[in-house]
C-alpha positions in Angstrom: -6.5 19.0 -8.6 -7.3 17.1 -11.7 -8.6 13.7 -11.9 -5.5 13.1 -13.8 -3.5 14.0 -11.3 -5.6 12.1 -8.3 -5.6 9.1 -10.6 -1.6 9.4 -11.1 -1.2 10.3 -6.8 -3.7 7.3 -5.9 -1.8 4.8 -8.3 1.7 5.7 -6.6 0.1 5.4 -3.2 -1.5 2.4 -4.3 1.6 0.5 -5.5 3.8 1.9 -1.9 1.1 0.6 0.2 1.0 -2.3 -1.2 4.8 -3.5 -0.9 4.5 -2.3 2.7 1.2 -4.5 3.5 2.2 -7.6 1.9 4.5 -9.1 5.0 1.5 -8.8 7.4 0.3 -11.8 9.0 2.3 -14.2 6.0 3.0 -17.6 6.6 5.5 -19.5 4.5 5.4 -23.0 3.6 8.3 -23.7 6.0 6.1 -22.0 8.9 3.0 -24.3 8.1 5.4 -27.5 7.6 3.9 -28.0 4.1 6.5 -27.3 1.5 5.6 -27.9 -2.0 8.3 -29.9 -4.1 10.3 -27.5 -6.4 9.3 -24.1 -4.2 11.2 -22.5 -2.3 10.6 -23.0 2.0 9.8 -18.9 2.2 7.0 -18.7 -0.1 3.5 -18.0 1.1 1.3 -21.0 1.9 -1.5 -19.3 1.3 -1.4 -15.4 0.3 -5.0 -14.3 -0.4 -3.9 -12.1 -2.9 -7.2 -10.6 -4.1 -8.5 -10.1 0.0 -5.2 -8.2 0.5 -5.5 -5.8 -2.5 -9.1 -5.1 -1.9 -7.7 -4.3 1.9 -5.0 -2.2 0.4 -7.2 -0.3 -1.9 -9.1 1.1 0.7 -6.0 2.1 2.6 -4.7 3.7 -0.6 -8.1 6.0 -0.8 -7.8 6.9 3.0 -3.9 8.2 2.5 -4.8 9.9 -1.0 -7.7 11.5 1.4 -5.1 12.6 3.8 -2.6 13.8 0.9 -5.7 15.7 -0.2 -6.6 17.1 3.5 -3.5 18.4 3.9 -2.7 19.8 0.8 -5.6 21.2 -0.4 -8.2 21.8 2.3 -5.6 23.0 4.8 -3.9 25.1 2.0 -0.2 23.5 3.0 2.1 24.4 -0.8 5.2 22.0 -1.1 7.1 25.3 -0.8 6.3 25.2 3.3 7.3 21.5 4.0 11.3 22.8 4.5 9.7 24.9 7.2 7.3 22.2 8.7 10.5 19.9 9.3 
């Protein structure tokens, strides 16, 4: 595999892992009973944006290390995934 290609599979994974970590342990403004005038009740009250995607870039390189596992240590080929299933 390419470093192209790694780069291109670990910024996919990134961007999927991401929208699927997000809702974890979120509180909204509502939640919290401190709504900001002029935001909406459901937005976060505090997100920690930066702590979440350093969490998430770590979980990225384990599941591009499991793509890779798989794929390329254990010799699976896309071609026997219909079989697999």
């Amino acid at each position: 595999m390419s470093i192209g290609t790694a780069l291109a599979i670990y910024f996919v994974v990134w961007w999927v892992t991401l929208f699927v970590t997000l809702p974890f342990r979120m509180k909204s403004q509502l939640e919290l009973g401190s709504v900001t005038e002029g935001s909406d009740p459901a937005a976060p009250a505090n997100p920690q944006l930066l702590k979440r995607m350093l969490w998430n870039s770590v979980l990225a390189a384990f599941v591009c290390f499991l793509f890779w596992l798989v794929f390329y240590y254990f010799g699976v080929r896309v071609e026997d995934l219909p079989r697999a299933i």
